[in-house]
C-alpha positions, -999 to +999 in steps of 0.1 A: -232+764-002-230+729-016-229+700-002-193+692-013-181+722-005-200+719+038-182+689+039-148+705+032-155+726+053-162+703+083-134+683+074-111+712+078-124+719+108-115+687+121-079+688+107-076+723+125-092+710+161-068+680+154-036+702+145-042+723+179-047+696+203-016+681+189+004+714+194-008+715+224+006+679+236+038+692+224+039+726+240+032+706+275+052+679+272+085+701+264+073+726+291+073+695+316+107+683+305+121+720+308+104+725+344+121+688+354+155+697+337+158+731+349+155+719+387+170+692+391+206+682+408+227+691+367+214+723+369+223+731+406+253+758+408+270+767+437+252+784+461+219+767+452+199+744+479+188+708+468+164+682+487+162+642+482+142+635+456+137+597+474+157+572+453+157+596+419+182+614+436+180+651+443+157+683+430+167+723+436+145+734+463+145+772+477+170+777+499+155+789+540+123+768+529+118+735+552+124+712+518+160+725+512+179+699+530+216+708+512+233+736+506+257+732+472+290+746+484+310+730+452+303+715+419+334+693+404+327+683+366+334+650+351+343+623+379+339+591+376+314+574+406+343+563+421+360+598+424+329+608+441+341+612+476+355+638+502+387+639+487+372+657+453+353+682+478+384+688+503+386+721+489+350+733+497+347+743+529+316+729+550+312+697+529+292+676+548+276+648+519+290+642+485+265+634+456+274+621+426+251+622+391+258+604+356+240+619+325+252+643+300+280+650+317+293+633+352+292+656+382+298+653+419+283+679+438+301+690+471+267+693+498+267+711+533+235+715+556+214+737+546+205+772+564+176+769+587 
């Protein structure tokens, strides 16, 4: 082997090790943002318990484990922060706290306590 052609080869070998670490930033990143978008309080349905998530507002928590706090008894789409009250979750029996969320979409979600 000639000398040109080793240092190709180690110089492709660095562009390789490079390529992989960088795919492998991406892969985690996205897998992080998936894991936080999938549980938090946009992705909750009804049915689905929830815990404060301090002043970020609220995660999806298993429901009969001692972080579920909530209970999500309703889910009303697109309300404005001042429609977020007890009068949008009248219907849903059981409502005990009313959250509401801005992002994609606006969302109040109608809360009860959560079974112990």
């Amino acid at each position: 082997m000639t000398p040109a052609s080793s240092a190709g080869a180690v110089l492709i070998r660095k562009y390789k090790v490079r390529i992989g670490a960088g795919l492998a930033v991406v892969v985690l990143v996205l897998g992080a943002v998936l894991y936080f978008a999938l549980n938090s309080a946009a992705s909750a349905d009804v049915g689905d318990c929830v815990r404060s998530n301090g002043t970020k507002g609220l995660r999806q928590a298993a429901c009969g484990s001692p972080e579920a706090q909530y209970k999500v008894v309703g889910v009303v789409r697109d309300k404005s922060q001042a429609e977020s009250n007890f009068t949008t979750c009248r219907e849903f029996k059981g409502t005990s706290d009313v959250y509401w969320e801005k992002g994609f979409q606006s969302f109040v979600l109608c809360l009860a306590a959560a079974p112990k």
